[in-house]
N, C-alpha and C positions, 0 to 999 in steps of 0.2 A: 318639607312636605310629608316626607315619609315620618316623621316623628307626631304629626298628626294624628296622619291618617292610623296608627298605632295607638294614640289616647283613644279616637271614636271606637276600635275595635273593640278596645277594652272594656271601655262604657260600655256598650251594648251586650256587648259577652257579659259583662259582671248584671244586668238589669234583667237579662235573660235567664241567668240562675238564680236570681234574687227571687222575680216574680211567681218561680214553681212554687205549687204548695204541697202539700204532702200527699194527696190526692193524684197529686200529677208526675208523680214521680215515675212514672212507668215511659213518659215521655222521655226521662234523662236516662231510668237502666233498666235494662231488661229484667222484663217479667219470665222467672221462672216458676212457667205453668207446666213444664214438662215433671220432672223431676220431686212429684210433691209425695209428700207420708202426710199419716194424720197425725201424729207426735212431733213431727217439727215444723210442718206447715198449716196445715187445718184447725188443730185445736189450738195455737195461739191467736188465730185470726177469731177463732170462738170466743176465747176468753176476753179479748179486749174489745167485744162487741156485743158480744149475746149474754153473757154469765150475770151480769146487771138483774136483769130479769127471770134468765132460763137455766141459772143453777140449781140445784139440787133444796136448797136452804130459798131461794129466790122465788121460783115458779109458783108455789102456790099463791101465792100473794101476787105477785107482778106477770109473771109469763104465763098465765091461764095454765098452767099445770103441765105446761111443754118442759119437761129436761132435756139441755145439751149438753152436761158437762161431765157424758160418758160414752164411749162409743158407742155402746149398747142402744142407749136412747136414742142417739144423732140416728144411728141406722134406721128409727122406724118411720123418720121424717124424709128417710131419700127412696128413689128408685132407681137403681142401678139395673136396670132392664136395659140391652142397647135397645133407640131409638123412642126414650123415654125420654121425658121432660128434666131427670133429674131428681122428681119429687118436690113435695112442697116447701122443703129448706132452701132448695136452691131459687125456686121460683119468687119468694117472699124475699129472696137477696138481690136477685138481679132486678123485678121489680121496685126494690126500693121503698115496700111494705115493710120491710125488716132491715136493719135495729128500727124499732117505733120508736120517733121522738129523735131521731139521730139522724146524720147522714148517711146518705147511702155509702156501701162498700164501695171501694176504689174498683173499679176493673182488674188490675192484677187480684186481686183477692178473691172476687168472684169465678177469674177463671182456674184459681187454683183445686178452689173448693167444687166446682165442676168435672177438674179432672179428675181428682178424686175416686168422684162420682163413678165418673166414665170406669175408672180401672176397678169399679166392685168395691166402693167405701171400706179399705182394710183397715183391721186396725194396727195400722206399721208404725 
């Protein structure tokens, strides 16, 4: 019985990591939202999401003339005031306004690019 009851565990265990999608990953490891820079946290979440549009080469044509794929610019789109919203880069991501035509950002990624926020958008 006990050699069973070990196949069904298995099955379920192995159907259970099967079904996550990439999306959902924050279910299986933790999301570090502590711990974020904008060089190795924030601007790769930009570029595999926004730069389509809101590059530098992109924006005129695609991203109504928004550039993110410089600190300089990302910065006029946040508000790093405490008890501020954020600004409207963060708003247009947790929304789900932004990537247009895409899926929305996972959670982990939204709360990275919030903390961010929160710590005064450096450019670390």
């Amino acid at each position: 019985i006990g050699f069973f009851v070990c196949i069904i565990g298995c099955f379920f265990t192995i159907n259970f990591f099967a079904s996550c999608s990439n999306n959902k990953k924050e279910l299986l490891f933790a999301c570090d939202s502590i711990n974020v820079k904008y060089s190795v946290n924030v601007k790769p979440i930009l570029q595999n999401n926004c730069y389509n549009c809101h590059a530098t080469s992109t924006a005129p044509s695609f991203g109504s003339g928004i550039i993110l794929d410089n600190h300089t610019d990302i910065t006029t789109w946040v508000n790093t005031a405490v008890g501020s919203d954020g600004g409207l880069l963060l708003q247009n991501l947790k929304t789900g306004r932004m990537p247009k035509g895409a899926s929305k950002l996972n959670s982990c990624d939204v709360a990275k690019i919030a903390k961010w926020i929160r710590d005064g958008a450096l450019n670390n």
